[in-house]
C-alpha positions, 0 to 999 in steps of 0.5 A, spaced: 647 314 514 652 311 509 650 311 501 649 304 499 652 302 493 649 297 486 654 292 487 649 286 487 652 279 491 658 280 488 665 283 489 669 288 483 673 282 483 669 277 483 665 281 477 671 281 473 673 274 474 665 272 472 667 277 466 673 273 464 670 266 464 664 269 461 668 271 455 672 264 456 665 260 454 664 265 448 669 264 445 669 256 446 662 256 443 663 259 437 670 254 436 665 248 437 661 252 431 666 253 426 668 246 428 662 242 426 660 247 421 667 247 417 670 239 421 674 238 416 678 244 414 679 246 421 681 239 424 686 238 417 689 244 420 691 243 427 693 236 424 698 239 421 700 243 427 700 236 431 705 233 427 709 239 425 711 238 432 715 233 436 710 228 438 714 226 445 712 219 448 714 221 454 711 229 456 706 230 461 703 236 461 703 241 466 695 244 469 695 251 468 695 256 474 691 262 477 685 265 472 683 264 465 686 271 461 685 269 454 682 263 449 685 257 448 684 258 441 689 264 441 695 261 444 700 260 438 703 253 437 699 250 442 700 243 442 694 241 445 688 240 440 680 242 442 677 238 437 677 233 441 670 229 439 674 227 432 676 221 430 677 215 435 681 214 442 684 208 445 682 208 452 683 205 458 676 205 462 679 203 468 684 209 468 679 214 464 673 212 470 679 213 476 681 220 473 674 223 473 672 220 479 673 226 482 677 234 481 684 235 483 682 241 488 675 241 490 673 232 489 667 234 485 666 229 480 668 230 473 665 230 466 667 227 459 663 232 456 667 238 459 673 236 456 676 242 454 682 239 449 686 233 447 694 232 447 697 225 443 701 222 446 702 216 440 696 212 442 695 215 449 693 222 451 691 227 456 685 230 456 684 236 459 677 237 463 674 243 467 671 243 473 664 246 473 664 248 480 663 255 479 668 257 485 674 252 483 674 251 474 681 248 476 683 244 468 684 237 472 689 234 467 686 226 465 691 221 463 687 215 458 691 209 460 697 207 463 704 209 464 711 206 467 715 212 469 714 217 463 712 212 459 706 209 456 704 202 456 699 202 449 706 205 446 710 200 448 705 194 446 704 197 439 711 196 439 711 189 441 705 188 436 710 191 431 715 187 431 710 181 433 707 181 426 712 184 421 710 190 420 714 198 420 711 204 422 708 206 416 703 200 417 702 201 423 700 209 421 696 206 415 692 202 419 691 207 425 689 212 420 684 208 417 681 206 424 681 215 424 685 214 431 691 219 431 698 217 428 704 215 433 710 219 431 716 215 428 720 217 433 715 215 438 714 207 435 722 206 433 724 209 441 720 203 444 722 198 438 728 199 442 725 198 449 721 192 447 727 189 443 732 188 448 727 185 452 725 180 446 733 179 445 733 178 452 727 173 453 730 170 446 736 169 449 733 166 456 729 160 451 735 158 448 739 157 453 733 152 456 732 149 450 740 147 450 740 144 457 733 140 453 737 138 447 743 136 451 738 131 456 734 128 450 742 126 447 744 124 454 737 120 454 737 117 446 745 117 444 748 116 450 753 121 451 753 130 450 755 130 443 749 134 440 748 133 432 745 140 430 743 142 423 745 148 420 742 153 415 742 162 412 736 165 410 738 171 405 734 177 404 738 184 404 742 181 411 743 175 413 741 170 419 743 163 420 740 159 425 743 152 429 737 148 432 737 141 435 735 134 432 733 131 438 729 137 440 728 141 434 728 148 437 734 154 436 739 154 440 743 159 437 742 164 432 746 170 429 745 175 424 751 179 419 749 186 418 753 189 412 751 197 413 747 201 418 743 207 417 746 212 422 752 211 419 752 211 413 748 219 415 754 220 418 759 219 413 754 222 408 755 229 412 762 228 413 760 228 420 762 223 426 755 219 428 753 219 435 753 215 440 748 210 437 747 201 439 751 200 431 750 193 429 754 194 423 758 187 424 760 184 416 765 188 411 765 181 407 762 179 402 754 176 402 756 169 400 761 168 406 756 170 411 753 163 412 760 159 414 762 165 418 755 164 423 756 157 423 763 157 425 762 163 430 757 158 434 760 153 434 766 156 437 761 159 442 759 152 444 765 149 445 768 155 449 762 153 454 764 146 454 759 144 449 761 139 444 757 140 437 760 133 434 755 132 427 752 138 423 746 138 418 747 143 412 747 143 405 752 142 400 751 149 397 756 152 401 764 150 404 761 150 411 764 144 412 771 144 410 772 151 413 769 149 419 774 143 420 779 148 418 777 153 424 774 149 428 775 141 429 776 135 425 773 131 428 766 134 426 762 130 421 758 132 417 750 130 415 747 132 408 740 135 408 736 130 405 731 135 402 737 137 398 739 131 395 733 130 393 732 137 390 738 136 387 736 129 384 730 132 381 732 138 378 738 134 375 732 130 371 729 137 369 734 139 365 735 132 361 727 134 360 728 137 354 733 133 350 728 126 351 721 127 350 720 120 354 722 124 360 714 126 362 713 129 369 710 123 370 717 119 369 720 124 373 717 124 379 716 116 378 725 116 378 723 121 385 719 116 388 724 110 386 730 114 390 726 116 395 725 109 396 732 106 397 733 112 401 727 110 406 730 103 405 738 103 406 738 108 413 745 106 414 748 101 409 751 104 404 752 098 400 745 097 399 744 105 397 749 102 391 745 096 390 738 101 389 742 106 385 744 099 380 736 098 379 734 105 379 738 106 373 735 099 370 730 097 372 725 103 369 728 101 362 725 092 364 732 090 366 731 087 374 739 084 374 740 088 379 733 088 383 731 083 389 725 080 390 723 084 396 720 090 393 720 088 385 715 085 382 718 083 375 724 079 377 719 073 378 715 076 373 718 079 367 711 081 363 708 085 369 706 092 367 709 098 371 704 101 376 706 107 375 710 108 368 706 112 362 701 105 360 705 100 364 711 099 359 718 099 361 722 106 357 725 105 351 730 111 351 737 108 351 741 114 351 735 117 356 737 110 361 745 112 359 744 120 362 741 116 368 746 111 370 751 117 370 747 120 375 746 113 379 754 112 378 756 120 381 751 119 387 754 112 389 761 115 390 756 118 396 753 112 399 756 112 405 753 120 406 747 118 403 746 112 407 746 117 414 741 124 412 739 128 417 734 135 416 734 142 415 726 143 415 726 145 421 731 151 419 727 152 413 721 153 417 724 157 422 728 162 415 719 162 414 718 165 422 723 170 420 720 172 413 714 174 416 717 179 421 723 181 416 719 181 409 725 182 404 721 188 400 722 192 407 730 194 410 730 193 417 737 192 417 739 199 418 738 199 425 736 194 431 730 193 427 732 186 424 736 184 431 730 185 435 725 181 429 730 175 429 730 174 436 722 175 437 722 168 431 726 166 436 722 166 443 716 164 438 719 158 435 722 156 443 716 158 446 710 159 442 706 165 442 705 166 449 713 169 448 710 176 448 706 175 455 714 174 458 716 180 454 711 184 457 712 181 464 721 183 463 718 191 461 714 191 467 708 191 464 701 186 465 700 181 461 694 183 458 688 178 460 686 179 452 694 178 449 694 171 454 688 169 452 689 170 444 696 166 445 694 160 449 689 159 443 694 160 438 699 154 442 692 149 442 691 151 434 698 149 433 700 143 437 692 141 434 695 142 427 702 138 428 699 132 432 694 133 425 700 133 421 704 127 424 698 122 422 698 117 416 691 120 413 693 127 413 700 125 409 697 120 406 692 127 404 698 130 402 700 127 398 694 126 394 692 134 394 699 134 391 698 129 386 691 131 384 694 139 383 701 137 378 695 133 375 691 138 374 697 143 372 700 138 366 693 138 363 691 145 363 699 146 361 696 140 355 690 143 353 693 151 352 700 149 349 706 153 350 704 160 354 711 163 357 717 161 356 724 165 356 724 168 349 718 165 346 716 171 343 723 171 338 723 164 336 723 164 328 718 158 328 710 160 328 707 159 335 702 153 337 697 157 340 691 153 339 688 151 345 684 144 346 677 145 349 676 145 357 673 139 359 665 137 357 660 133 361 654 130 361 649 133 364 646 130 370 638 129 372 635 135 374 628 133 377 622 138 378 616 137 383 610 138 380 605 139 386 601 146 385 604 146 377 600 146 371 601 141 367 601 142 359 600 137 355 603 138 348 605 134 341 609 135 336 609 132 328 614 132 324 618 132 317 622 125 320 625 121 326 632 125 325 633 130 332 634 136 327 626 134 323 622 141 322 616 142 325 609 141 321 603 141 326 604 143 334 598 141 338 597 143 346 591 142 351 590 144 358 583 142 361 578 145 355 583 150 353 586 148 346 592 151 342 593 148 335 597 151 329 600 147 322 607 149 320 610 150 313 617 146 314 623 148 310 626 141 308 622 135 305 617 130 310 620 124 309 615 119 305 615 114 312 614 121 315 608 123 310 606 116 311 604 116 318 602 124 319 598 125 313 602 131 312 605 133 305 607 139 301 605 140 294 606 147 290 608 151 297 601 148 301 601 144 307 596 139 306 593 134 311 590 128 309 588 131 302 585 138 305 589 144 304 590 147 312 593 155 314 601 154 317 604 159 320 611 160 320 616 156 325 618 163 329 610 166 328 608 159 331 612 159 336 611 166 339 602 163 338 605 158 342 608 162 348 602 166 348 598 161 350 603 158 355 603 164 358 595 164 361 598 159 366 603 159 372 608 155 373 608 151 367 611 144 366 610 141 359 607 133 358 608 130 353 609 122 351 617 121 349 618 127 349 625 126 352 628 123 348 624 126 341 619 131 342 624 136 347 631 136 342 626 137 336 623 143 340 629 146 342 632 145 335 626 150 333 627 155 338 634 155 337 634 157 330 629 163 332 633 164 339 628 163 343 631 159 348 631 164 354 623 165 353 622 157 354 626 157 360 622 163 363 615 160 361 617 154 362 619 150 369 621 143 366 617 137 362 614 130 364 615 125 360 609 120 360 612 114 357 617 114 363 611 115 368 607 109 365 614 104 365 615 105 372 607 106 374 605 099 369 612 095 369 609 089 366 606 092 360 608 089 352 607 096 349 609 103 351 606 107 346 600 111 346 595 108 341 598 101 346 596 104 352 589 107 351 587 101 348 590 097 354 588 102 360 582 105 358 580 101 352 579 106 347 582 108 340 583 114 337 586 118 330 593 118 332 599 122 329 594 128 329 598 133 333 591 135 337 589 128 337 594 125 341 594 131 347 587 130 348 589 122 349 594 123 353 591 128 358 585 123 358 590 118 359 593 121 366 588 123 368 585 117 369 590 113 371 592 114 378 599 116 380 603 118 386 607 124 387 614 120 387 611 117 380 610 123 377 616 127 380 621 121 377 619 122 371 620 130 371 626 133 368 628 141 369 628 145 363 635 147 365 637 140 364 632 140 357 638 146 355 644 142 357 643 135 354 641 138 347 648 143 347 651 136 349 648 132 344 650 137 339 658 137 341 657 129 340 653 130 332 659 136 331 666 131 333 664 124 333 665 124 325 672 126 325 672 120 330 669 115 326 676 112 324 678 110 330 672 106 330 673 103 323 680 101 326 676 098 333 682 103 337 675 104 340 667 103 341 662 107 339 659 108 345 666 111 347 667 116 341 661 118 343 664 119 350 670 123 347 666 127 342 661 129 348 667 132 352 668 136 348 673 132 344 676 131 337 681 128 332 685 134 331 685 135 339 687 128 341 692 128 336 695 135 339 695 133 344 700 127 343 705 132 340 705 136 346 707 130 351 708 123 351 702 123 356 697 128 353 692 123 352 692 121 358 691 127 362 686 129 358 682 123 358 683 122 366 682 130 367 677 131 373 671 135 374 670 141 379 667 136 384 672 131 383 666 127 381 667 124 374 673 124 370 673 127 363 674 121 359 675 114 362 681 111 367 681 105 363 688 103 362 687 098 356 683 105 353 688 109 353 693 105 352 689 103 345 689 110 343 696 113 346 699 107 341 694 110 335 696 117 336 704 115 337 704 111 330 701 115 326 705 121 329 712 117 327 710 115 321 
């Protein structure tokens, strides 16, 4: 018999492979240790491996083969990356779901959580995942998304993402790394820039030649023939773009681009070397200036090649485009100016005569812009009647209507009708202000004919925006295809609309992407909302509005803080006026409080006189059959009237009340006993009689003085004035007083004028008297409004006197010096504010609160015309 030998169920072979693989696991679980324990170190390191390395877009990793001999982690420069379970993935499920479906060799399905190691390939990667099957242990090779050829789709679509939204690869890195996802190698982002490009060029291209057939039938259809009527313009950055777009339709029908370097190039000519083989866009060697004629020329000449006949051009009057084009091209070509221009320039030309006429307000100016405007609007094609209105403007805001007509001047029939929209209603009086203006008319007559027939180029200007936002100027896309590509997608976009990328996807041979369609089709529904939003009479009618409201608001603020910034301010010889005028001050609105499940307080004051500002001499306060009274020894003498009805006087230092010496307290030892039995109760309201209009601002002036205001507010909910509650309860009554309402109401009589008498009255008082919920509350105001009213009240006893006057003198009432002084407002103020502009007066009296509510002062013309006349002749005097 045979010797049996201890070999157990297994093979020499076999053992040594299980020896092997069990070294493998080893080795792998004490790696997964180090990482969890050390996962910065350790995954900054392999970092830095990664991207020491080409991160190749394209480089599909082969599985390995046969056994296992020795650790991944051994393997010099692997590109592949073990600490797979960091950071985040972008992960196509379906594609993740059908690649562990099953192992390449045994159909055994797969596991996540066996993944071995992880290669980036930009945003994809390939995951490699062990099979667990004991007799296989294959390394199944796991793509996580898509890809067309060697190439794939999530690297494509960032690229087109990239070009989309304006931004380069540093930001879509620094974006990236914030979400901590892998970073996409530049190399990677700039070779499917040039993959999507030329698919966005193409799709561009296709755009504009649709929208040309459009722009020739809408011609055919409006003007009776195919002579289209394009405008033109440039936009500059470190290149330059100039579009062509149709005036029937408002779309691109072509575009160029001038590009004075590139990048490959110039590394060339650095190194002495000859550049490679490269897509160069280099194409201008002139100068920056020229660029826009030179487009403009090369366009139109396309178009005539085809057959297509450019008869009328819309372009400013900033370039020679017009003369070269007739020079290169065709004379017959005609020329229409850009009415935004026009106006622009008008406008700029009466800034710069601001500063030698002091007449010439903001307000001025942009009343001489809404005249013109007008004979523009009014004399489409009558170049005579562009001359006529061009007389008027240079007369008619100095009160001579020769040359007005009826139709729209008012003051040919009645000379001494005020002007709506002039400082004050009055005519200018500048002689040598209306010579500079007739100038300026008598220049743009020469130009009637032009300015009878404008055409425009916003949809140009919105189109240089378009192309802004995917070519910032601060960023240099111009070195490459970068700005070509970026030109074409604003291109496809304002053709097209957003779902262009959906067709761009389509022309790479990839899907459209449900979530792309869908945020596209809802971007198209939000915009043509806007625009059919935009075309109505409110929305302009609002626009204008909103536009008015913020120069408004712009001039006062620049009124009230005087000279800010200037060119040179800083070395000007004379004293800087740096004063500032106050912001705006309004009366406090009511603010009312509930009384349900408050506790009243009752209490009273006596005092040294009927002035808000009178000292306490006795405080009095009653809640049920508690009781708080103290005696006050005042700093300023009791009136006699006062002495009189109180009993209270001073002689020799000591309070005396009706001929017997009483104990005082001082104002701020008072208070603080009074605050103390406050605090007994919860949520406090404080009732007294008249209280609003006496007791509170005689309160307040007290704690004020021992600053102790905020222990008021955080003991105190709000007050109840019993003389408003009893007015609105008994409306019909002869006397409001409350010596009058106890012996009316409850028939009684009582000492009044002692601070403790009364208390106990008035409790008795309401408590008898039946009330509703709706009485009490309408007779309540908060604390809060207690605090603002009194700092108001205060501003009106600090400027009203310097005010006086001009009351004196009935430029205005005293009701309204109140109104002025309340606002925050004195004579220094207003009198500043007419040296620093004609309208001064104006925008501060008119300037609005936050919410638009009130105005600061009042809109009264004959006011503010009163007061703009004193200020004016007191300064030229």
């Amino acid at each position: 018999m045979t010797r049996w030998k201890r070999q157990g169920f297994f093979s020499r072979k076999k053992a040594l492979q299980y020896q092997k693989n069990s070294l493998l696991l080893s080795s792998r679980r004490k790696a997964e240790q180090i990482a969890e324990e050390h996962g910065f170190s350790s995954s900054s390191e392999r970092a830095v491996e990664r991207t020491e390395q080409e991160q190749s877009d394209s480089d599909i990793p082969e599985p390995d083969s046969g056994d296992i001999n020795v650790s991944l982690n051994d393997i010099p420069n692997s590109r592949y990356d073990v600490s797979w379970r960091e950071g985040r993935q972008v992960v196509e499920l379906g594609v993740l779901a059908d690649g562990l479906a099953g192992c390449a060799k045994c159909c055994i399905p797969l596991h996540l959580t066996h993944t071995v190691d992880i290669l980036h390939c930009g945003l994809g990667a390939f995951l490699r995942v062990m099979c667990q099957n004991t007799t296989c242990k294959h390394k199944n090779i796991v793509p996580t998304g898509k890809r067309h050829g060697r190439i794939w789709d999530a690297n494509t679509k960032l690229a087109a993402g990239m070009i989309h939204t304006g931004i380069g690869p540093a930001q879509v890195n620094g974006l990236l790394t914030a979400l901590n996802i892998p970073p996409v190698s530049t190399r990677t982002l700039q070779a499917r820039q040039n993959e999507t490009g030329l698919a966005v060029e193409s799709v561009a291209e296709e755009s504009m030649q649709e929208c040309l057939e459009e722009e020739i039938q809408e011609t055919v259809k409006n003007e009776g023939n195919e002579d289209l009527t394009v405008s033109v313009d440039a936009g500059w950055q470190k290149r330059g773009h100039c579009s062509m777009i149709g005036a029937q339709t408002g779309k691109v029908l072509d575009c160029e681009v001038r590009i004075k370097s590139c990048r490959i190039c110039e590394h060339a000519k650095r190194e002495k070397n000859q550049p490679k083989d490269h897509n160069c866009r280099q194409n201008w060697q002139g100068s920056s200036k020229s660029m826009e004629q030179d487009m403009v020329i090369s366009m139109v000449k396309k178009k005539l090649e085809k057959g297509i006949n450019i008869s009328t051009v819309i372009c400013d009057e900033d370039t020679t485009t017009m003369s070269r084009l007739r020079q290169n091209v065709s004379h017959s070509i005609t020329k229409m100016s850009d009415k935004n221009h026009i106006k622009k320039n008008f406008t700029s030309t009466l800034y710069s005569l601001k500063t030698k006429h002091k007449s010439l307000t903001t307000r001025v100016i942009r009343y001489f812009l809404k005249c013109f405007n007008y004979l523009l609007a009014q004399n489409k094609e009558n170049p005579s009647g562009i001359e006529q209105g061009l007389d008027a403007l240079g007369k008619h805001p100095f009160g001579n209507h020769s040359s007005c007509d009826k139709t729209w001047c008012a003051h040919v029939d009645d000379p001494t009708k005020k002007y709506s929209s002039l400082p004050y209603g009055k005519p200018l009086q500048d002689e040598k202000l209306q010579e500079e203006v007739m100038s300026i008319c008598s220049r743009l007559k020469q130009n009637s004919s032009n300015l009878s027939r404008l055409g425009s180029t916003q949809g140009n200007e919105s189109f240089n925006k378009s192309v802004s936002l995917k070519a910032p100027k601060n960023h240099h896309f111009s070195g490459s295809g970068s700005l070509n590509y970026r030109l074409a997608a604003s291109v496809a976009e304002k053709n097209s609309g957003q779902k262009y990328l959906v067709e761009v996807n389509k022309k790479i041979g990839l899907s459209p992407g449900k979530h792309t369609k869908k945020l596209c089709y809802l971007r198209e529904s939000q915009s043509r909302k806007r625009r059919a939003i935009a075309r109505t009479r409110e929305a302009k009618r609002r626009r204008i509005e909103l536009k008015a409201k913020k120069c408004q608001g712009t001039a006062t603020r620049e009124i009230r803080e005087g000279p800010t910034y200037e060119s040179g301010i800083d070395l000007c010889t004379e004293k800087p006026d740096y004063i500032q005028i106050p912001p705006p001050s309004f009366k406090p609105e009511l603010e009312t409080v509930p009384i349900c499940d408050q506790t009243l307080v009752f209490f009273d004051l006596e005092t040294t006189g009927l002035a808000r500002t009178s000292h306490i001499t006795q405080l009095a306060a009653v809640h049920g059959n508690e009781t708080f009274s103290t005696y006050v020894m005042p700093d300023i003498p009791i009136t006699p009237s006062a002495s009189d009805i109180t009993g209270l006087e001073v002689r020799n230092g000591i309070l005396y009340h009706h001929g017997k010496k009483v104990n005082t307290l001082s104002i701020s030892v008072a208070l603080d006993s009074f605050f103390s039995f406050l605090e007994k109760f919860s949520n406090v309201i404080l009732v007294g009689h008249n209280i609003k209009t006496f007791d509170c601002p005689v309160l307040l002036e007290a704690l004020e003085s021992c600053r102790m205001i905020p222990k008021l507010t955080e003991t105190v909910k709000g007050f109840l004035d019993t003389r408003i509650l009893f007015k609105t309860v008994h409306p019909n009554l002869h006397s409001y007083s409350q010596q009058s309402l106890a012996k009316t109401l409850l028939n009684m009589s009582y000492n009044a004028h002692d601070a403790l008498d009364d208390v106990l009255m008035l409790q008795s008082l309401v408590n008898k008297v039946e009330f509703s919920e709706i009485d009490h509350n309408c007779s309540t105001f908060s604390c809060q409004y207690a605090c603002d009213i009194f700092n108001y009240q205060k501003l009106i006893h600090k400027n009203l006197p310097s005010l006086q006057c001009l009351i004196d003198q009935n430029v205005i009432s005293l009701g309204m010096a109140k109104k002025i002084a309340g606002s925050g407002l004195d004579f220094s103020c207003l009198n500043l504010a007419c040296k620093r502009n004609q309208d001064g007066i104006y925008a501060l009296f008119t300037e609005k609160s936050l919410n638009c509510k009130f105005v600061r002062v009042t809109n009264s013309k004959r006011i503010l015309d009163s007061v703009n006349e004193f200020f004016m002749s007191l300064n030229e005097s």
